[in-house]
C-alpha positions in Angstrom: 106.0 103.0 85.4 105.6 101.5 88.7 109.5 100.2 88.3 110.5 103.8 89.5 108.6 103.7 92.4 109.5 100.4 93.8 113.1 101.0 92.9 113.0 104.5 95.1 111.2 103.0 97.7 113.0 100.2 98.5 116.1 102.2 98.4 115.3 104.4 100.8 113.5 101.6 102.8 116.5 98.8 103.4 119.2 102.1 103.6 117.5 103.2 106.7 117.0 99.3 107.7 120.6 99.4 107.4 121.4 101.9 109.8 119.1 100.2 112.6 120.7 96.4 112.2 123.0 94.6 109.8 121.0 92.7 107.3 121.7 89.7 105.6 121.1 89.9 101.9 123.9 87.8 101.1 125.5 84.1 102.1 129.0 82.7 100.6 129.7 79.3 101.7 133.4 77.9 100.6 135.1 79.2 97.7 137.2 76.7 97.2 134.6 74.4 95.6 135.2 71.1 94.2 134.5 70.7 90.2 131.0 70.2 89.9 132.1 67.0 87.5 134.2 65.4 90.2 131.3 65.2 92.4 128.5 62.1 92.2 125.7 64.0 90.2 121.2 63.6 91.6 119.0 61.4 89.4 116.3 63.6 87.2 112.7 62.1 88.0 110.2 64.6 86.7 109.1 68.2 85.9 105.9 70.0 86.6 104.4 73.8 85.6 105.7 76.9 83.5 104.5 79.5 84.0 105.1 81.3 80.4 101.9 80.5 79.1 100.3 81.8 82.6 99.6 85.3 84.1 102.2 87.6 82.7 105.1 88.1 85.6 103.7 90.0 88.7 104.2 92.3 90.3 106.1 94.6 87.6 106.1 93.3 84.1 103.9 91.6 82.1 101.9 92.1 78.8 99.4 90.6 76.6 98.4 91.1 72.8 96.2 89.8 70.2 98.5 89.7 66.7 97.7 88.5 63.0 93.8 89.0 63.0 93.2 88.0 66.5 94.7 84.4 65.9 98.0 84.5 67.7 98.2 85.4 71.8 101.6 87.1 72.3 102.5 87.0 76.2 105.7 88.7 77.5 106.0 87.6 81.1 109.0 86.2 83.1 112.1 86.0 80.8 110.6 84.8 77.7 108.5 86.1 74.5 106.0 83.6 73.5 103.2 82.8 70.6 100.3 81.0 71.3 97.5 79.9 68.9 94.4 81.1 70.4 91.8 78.3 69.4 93.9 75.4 70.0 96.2 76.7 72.3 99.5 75.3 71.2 103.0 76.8 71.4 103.8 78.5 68.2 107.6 79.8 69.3 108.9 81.4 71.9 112.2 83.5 73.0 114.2 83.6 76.0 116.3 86.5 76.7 119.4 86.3 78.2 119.9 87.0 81.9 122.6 89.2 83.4 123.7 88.4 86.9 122.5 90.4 89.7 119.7 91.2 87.7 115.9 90.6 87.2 115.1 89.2 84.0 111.3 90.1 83.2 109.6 91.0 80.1 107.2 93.7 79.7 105.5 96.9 77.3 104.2 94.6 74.7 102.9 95.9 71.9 102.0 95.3 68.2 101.6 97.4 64.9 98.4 97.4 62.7 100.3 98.0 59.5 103.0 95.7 59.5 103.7 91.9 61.2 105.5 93.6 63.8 106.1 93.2 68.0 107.4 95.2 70.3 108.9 94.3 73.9 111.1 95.4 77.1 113.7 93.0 78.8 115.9 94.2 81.7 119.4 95.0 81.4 118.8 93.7 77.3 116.5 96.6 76.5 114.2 96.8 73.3 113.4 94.3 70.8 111.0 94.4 67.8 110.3 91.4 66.3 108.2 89.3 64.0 105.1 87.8 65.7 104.7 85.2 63.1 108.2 84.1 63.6 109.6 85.2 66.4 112.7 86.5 64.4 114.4 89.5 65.6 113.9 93.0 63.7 116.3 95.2 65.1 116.7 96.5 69.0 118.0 99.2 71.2 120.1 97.9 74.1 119.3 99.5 77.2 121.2 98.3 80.3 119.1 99.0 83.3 116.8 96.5 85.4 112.9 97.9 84.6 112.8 99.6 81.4 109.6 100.3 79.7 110.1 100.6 75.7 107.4 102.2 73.2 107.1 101.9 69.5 105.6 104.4 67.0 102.8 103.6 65.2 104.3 103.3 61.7 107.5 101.6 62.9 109.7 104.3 62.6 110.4 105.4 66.4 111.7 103.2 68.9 111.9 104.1 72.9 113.1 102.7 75.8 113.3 104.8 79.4 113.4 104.4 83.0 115.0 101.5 84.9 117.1 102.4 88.0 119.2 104.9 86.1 116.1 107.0 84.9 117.7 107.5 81.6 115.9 107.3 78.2 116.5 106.5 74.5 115.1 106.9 71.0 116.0 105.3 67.9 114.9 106.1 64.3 114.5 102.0 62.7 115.0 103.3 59.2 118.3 105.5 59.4 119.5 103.4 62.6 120.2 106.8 64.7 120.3 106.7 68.5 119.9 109.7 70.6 119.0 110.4 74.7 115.8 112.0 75.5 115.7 114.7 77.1 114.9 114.8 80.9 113.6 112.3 82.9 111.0 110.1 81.3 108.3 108.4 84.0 106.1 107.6 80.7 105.5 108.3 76.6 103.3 107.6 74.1 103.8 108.2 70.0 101.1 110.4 68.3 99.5 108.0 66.1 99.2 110.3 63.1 102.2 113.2 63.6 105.8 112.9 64.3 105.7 113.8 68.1 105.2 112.2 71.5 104.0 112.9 74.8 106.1 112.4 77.4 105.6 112.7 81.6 109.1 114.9 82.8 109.7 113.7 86.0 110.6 117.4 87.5 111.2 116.9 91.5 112.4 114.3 94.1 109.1 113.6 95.3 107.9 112.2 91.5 105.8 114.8 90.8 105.7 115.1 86.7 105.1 117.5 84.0 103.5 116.7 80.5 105.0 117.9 77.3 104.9 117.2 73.6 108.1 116.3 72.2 108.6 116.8 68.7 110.4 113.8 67.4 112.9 115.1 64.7 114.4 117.9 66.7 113.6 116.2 70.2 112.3 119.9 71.2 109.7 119.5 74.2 106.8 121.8 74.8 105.3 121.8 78.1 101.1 121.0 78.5 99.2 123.2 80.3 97.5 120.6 83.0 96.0 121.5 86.2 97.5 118.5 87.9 99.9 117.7 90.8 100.1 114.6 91.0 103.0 111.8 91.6 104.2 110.0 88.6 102.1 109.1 85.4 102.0 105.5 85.2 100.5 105.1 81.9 99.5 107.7 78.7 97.2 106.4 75.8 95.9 108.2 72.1 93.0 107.8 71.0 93.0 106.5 67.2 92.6 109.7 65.8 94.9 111.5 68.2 92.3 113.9 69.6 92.0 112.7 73.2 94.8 111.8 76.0 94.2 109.1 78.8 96.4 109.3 81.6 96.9 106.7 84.9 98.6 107.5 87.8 99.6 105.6 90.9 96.6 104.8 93.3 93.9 104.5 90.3 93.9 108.1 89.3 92.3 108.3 85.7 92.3 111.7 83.7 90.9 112.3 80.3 92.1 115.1 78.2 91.0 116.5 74.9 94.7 116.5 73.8 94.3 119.8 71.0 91.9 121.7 73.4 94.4 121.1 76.3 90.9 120.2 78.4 90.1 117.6 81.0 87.2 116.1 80.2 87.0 113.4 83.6 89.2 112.8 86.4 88.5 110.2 88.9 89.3 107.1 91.0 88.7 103.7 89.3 90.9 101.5 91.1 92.5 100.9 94.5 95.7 100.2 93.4 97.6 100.5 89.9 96.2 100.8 86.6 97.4 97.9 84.1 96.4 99.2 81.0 94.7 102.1 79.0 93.6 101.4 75.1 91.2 102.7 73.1 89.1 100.6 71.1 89.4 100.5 67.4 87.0 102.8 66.4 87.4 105.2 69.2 84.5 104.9 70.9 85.0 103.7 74.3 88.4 103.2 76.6 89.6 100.0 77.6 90.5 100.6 81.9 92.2 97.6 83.2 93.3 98.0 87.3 94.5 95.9 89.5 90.9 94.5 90.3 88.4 96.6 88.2 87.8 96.3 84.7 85.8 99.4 83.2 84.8 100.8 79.8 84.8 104.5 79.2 81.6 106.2 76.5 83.3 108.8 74.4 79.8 109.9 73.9 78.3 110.0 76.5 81.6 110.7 78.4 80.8 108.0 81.3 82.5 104.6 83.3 81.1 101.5 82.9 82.5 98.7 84.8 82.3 95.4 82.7 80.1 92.4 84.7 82.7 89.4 85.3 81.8 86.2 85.4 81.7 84.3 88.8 84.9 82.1 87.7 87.2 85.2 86.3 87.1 87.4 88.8 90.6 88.7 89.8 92.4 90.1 92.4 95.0 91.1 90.7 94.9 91.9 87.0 98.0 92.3 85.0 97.3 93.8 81.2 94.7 93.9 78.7 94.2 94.9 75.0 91.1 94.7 72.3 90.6 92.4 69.9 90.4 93.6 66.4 86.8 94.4 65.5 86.2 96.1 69.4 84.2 93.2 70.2 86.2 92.4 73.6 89.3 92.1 74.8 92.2 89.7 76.3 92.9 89.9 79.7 95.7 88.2 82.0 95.4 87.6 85.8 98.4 86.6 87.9 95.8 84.3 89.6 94.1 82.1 86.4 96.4 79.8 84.5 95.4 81.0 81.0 94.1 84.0 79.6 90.5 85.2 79.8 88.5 86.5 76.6 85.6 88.7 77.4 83.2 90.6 75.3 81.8 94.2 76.4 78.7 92.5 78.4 81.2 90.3 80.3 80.6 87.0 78.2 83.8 84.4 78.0 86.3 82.7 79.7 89.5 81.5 79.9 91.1 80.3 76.8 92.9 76.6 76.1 96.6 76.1 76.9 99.6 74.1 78.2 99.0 72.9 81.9 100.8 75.2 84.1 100.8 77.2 87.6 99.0 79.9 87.8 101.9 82.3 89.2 105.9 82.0 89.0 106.3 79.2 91.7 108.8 80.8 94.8 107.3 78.4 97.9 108.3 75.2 98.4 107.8 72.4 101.0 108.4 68.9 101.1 105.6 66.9 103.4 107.6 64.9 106.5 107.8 61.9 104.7 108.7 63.3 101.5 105.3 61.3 99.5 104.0 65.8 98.9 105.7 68.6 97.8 103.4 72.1 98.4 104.0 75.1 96.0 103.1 78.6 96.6 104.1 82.0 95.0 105.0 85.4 97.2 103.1 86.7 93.7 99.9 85.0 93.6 96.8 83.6 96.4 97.0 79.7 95.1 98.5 76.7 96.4 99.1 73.6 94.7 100.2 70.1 96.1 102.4 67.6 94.0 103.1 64.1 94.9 106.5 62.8 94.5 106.0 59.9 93.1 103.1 60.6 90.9 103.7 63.5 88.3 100.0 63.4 87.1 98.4 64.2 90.6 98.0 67.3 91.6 95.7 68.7 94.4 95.0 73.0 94.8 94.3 74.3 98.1 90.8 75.8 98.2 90.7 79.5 97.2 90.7 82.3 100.0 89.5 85.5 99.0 91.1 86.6 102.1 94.7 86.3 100.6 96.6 87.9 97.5 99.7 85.7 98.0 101.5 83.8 100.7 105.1 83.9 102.4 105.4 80.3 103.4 104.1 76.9 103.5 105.0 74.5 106.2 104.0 71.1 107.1 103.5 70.4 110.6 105.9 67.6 111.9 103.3 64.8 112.3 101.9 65.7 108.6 98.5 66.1 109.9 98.3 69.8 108.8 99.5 72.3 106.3 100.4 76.2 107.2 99.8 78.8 104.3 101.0 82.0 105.8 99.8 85.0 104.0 102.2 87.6 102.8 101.9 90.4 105.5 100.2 93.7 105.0 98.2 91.6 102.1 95.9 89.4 104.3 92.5 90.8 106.0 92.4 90.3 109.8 91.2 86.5 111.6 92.5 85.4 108.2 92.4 81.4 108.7 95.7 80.1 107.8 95.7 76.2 108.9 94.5 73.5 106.6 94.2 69.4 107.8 96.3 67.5 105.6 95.8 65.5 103.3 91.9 66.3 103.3 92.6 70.3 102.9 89.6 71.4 105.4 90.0 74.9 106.5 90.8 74.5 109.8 89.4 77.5 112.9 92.4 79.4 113.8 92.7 82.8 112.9 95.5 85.4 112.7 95.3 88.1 114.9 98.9 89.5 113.8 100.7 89.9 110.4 103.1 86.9 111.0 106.4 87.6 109.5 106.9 83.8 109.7 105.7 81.1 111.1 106.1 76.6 112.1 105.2 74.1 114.6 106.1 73.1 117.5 107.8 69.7 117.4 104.5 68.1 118.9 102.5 69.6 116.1 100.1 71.1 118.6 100.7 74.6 118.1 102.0 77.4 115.7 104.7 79.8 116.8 104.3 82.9 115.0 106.9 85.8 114.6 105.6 89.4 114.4 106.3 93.1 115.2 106.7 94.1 118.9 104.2 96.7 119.0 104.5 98.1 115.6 108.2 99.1 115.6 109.7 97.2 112.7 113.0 96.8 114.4 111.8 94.6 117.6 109.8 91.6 116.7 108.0 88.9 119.4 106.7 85.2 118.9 103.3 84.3 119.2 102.0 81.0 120.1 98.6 79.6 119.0 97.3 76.7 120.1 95.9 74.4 117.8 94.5 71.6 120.1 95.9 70.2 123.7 98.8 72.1 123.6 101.9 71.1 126.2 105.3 72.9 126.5 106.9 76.2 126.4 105.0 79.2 126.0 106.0 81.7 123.4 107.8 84.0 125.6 109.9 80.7 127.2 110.8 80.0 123.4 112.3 83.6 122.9 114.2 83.1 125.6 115.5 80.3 124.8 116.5 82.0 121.7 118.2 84.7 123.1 120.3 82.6 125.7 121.3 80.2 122.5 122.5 83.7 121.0 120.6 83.3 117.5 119.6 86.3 115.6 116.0 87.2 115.8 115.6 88.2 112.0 112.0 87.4 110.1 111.3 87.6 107.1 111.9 91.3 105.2 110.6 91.5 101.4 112.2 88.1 100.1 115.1 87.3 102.4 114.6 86.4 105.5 115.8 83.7 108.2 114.6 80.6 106.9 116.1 78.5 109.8 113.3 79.9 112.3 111.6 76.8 112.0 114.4 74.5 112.4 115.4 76.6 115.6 112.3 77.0 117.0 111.5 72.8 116.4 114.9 72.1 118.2 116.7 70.7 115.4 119.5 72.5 114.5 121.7 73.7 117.7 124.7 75.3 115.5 123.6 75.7 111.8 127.2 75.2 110.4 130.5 75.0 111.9 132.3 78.2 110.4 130.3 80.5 107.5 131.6 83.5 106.0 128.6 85.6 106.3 128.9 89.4 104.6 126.4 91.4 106.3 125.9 90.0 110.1 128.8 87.9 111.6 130.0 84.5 111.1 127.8 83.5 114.2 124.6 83.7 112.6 124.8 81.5 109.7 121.7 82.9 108.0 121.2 81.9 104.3 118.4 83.9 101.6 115.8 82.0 100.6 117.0 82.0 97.3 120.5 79.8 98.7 119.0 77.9 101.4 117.1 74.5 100.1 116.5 73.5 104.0 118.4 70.7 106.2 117.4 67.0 106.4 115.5 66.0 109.3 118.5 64.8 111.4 120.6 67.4 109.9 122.8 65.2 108.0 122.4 67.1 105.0 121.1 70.4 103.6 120.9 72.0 100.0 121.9 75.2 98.9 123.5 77.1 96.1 126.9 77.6 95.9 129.0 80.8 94.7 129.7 79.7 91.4 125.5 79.0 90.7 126.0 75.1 91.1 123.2 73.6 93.3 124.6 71.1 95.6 123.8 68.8 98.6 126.2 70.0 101.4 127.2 67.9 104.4 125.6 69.4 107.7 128.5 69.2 110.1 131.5 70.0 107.6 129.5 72.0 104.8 131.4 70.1 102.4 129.8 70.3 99.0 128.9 65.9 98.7 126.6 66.0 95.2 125.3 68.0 92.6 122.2 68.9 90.8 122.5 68.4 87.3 119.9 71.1 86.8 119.5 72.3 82.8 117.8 75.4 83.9 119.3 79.1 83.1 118.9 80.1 86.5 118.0 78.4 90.1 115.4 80.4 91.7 114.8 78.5 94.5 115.3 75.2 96.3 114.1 72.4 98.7 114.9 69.2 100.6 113.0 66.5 102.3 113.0 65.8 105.7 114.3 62.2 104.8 117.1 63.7 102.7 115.3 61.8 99.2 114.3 64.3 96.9 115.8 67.6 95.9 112.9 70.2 94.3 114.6 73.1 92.0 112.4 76.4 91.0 113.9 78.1 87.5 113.1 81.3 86.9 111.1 80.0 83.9 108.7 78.7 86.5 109.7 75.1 86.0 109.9 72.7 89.2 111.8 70.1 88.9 112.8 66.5 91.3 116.1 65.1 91.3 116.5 61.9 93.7 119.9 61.8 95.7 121.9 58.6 96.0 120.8 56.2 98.6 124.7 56.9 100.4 123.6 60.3 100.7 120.4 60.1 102.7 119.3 60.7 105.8 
């Protein structure tokens, strides 16, 4: 449910950025291309990470069940469908769904039937898919082409949904006759009766998301409206009980309502979390409520009609919990946090842990950052608070930055020029104030400076002695201001000389804004780069700026010889600085690029897939720096 709300809120946000500045969201190169096979192709070395078997994909999709007894983990996160044993922790199969361009490509609204060997799940711009959990072999589907659809699945097999997306439209197939047919209004949530041939569904009835529940019989696709009390913004999630009697209902901000679903009766409503609620279920035999927020995992007493928070041990607390579901007996339940690597197992007094698996990152891998001599490459996520450091040359060594409870997830990661220290800039808006962002490298000690402003983005100064920092000019979002800090003996221009400077070179003062954002800050603000490339198309600003998304922009060489970047037709290639002449390719196997780096010595090329697999490639020796 929260895919509605981020889709109208970011419309409404980057329209109006539109209308204060132009905004680059998109860089074309050269069209005219070379054939990728004409050109001298990087050497593979090695691969680290995926992030399948890890926390199901933040911040929008995501799900985990128990299937076949409690012996199989199924995990719908990023673009694939997966099986895991759950003692040994082995693959058992997995699907990958295809990914249409211009599109996200996550996975979400898992769910599995009691009766019959049966999955359920949610891909954008593919739809719905039910499938075998044993096998992994599709059942039958409903295509749905919108990014953000949430699906549901009846009970006994026999209903099929899928709804909202950026087109707010819904469906509903019958899986024995095959019949298709729209719903009627506009759908922010349903859930299927468990025993009778209806649903209830959450109408979205104004412009401002405020909803209206209603029973919708599923033959004639009649709706009744509920009589609630309620004016709240959109539902988020709806849950049955086993037997049907009692209706849970989340909404956005952690409001939880209980309803006795034939009396048409609240029985609680209250705050349980400070953000969104994950996941509602009701425990097998119907006595207590599974509550899973963003943080907060409770239990709710059908009896005695109370909350009771579940005690987590010291190493599974969470900051940002993704789904959960009970095991078979109501013993405990399987959770998934975007920060652990593996799912945890927990019984109602808060006994377990996480469970075996594959070695992987704990978050879908967006940050990356070569050291200056190219011997460490740093990895981060803009959807998780960890930090992991590779070396090059050793695939089996791997080094985490020490956690920060101060931070939920980062926006970049820089080495200082000298390699003496590492910057972890926290996302934004995310980070508590005098959060300490500055780590000695390659010891990791936390080092004293703090942030006094939500950086936007951040590097050195080319003698490593201080950070300049680029943040809001008193709080208007379209006037932004460096920030120098100091880290020790600091010589050289102070921050206001280095706007200047800036200014009088005519570069564009953009930072970073959601996940695009002027990644050549750093090289401007270190002196490297005088004129990023001789003559750009740029749609969106001018053919001055030469801005590049994160997602295109692998970084420049030290002396500027040589940058990486993908090119129009989805080829990664190493470009030649001055001409911006495509000179190599990547041979990368992956199904998409997500994001890209270079060394500063021009050596090693680092490739994200949206799988969450990182992977080196070595350029020729001609080609370096």
């Amino acid at each position: 449910m929260r895919s509605i709300f981020f889709l109208i809120f970011f419309h409404f946000f980057f329209f109006a950025l539109a209308q204060k500045q132009a905004f680059v969201s998109e860089y074309y190169i050269y069209s005219g291309f070379p054939p990728a096979d004409s050109l001298p192709k990087m050497k593979f070395l090695h691969s680290w990470g995926d992030s399948r078997w890890s926390a199901p994909f933040a911040p929008m999709a995501g799900d985990i069940r128990f299937a076949a007894h409690d012996s199989i983990i199924l995990i719908a996160g990023g673009s694939y469908l997966t099986a895991w044993d759950r003692k040994n922790g082995q693959l058992l199969w997995e699907r990958g769904f295809r990914h249409r361009k211009n599109y996200s490509n996550l996975s979400r609204s898992l769910r599995v039937l009691k009766n019959k060997p049966w999955g359920m799940v949610s891909n954008d711009k593919n739809g719905a898919y039910v499938f075998n959990y044993y096998t992994g072999e599709l059942i039958d589907s409903l295509p749905f082409a919108s990014d953000n659809p949430e699906a549901r699945i009846s009970p006994d097999g026999k209903w099929l949904a899928v709804y909202g997306g950026q087109y707010l439209l819904s469906k509903i197939k019958n899986l024995k006759t095959g019949e298709v047919r729209e719903l009627p209004g506009t759908l922010a949530a349903i859930e299927f009766h468990p025993q009778k041939e209806e649903a209830v569904v959450s109408i979205v009835r104004s412009q401002n998301m405020q909803v209206q529940l209603a029973k919708l019989e599923l033959n004639s696709l009649q709706l009744d409206p509920i009589k609630t009390d309620f004016n709240y913004r959109q539902t988020q999630r709806i849950a049955f009980s086993q037997d049907g009697e009692l209706l849970a209902l989340g909404f956005f901000h952690g409001r939880l309502e209980i309803w006795d679903y034939l009396d048409q009766a609240k029985l609680m409503d209250t705050i349980v979390d400070r953000s969104w609620i994950e996941g509602l279920e009701f425990s097998p035999n119907d006595k207590e409520l599974l509550i899973v927020g963003s943080v907060n995992i409770l239990l709710w007493k059908r009896k005695s009609q109370k909350l009771k928070p579940v005690p987590l041990p010291k190493d599974c607390r969470c900051n940002g919990w993704e789904d959960g579901s009970w095991d078979q007996e109501g013993k405990g339940f399987l959770l998934a946090c975007r920060q652990w690597a593996h799912p945890v197992y927990l019984t109602k007094k808060g006994v377990g842990g996480q469970l075996k698996g594959a070695e992987t990152f704990m978050f879908p891998p967006d940050i990356l950052s070569f050291s200056p001599d190219g011997k460490y490459l740093a990895v981060g996520s803009h959807y998780g608070p960890n930090v992991r450091i590779l070396k090059t040359k050793q695939p089996n060594w791997r080094q985490d930055l020490p956690p920060n409870d101060s931070v939920l997830s980062y926006y970049q990661l820089r080495f200082s020029p000298d390699g003496n220290y590492l910057l972890a800039l926290p996302s934004a808006y995310q980070h508590k104030a005098g959060v300490k962002p500055l780590y000695s490298f390659p010891d990791l000690k936390l080092q004293p400076q703090k942030l006094k402003k939500h950086y936007l983005d951040a590097c050195f100064t080319p003698n490593s002695r201080a950070i300049l920092g680029i943040h809001y000019r008193k709080n208007n979002v379209f006037d932004y201001v460096l920030e120098l800090q100091p880290i020790k003996n600091y010589w050289g221009p102070s921050a206001a000389k280095w706007e200047q400077k800036l200014k009088e070179e005519g570069q564009p003062f953009v930072p970073l804004l959601w996940q695009s954002h002027s990644i050549n800050l750093a090289h401007w603000l270190n002196g490297r780069v005088s004129k990023l490339l001789p003559a750009p198309a740029v749609r969106g600003y001018d053919n001055k700026s030469a801005l590049m998304s994160e997602h295109c922009f692998g970084g420049f060489t030290a002396k500027q010889n040589y940058y990486a970047g993908i090119g129009q037709n989805g080829h990664l290639y190493l470009y030649d600085g001055h001409t911006g002449q495509p000179k190599a390719v990547v041979p990368f196997q992956g199904r998409a690029v997500s994001h890209t780096a270079i060394s500063p010595d021009g050596r090693y090329i680092a490739v994200v897939s949206w799988e969450g697999l990182i992977s080196l490639y070595e350029v020729p020796k001609p080609l370096r720096d």
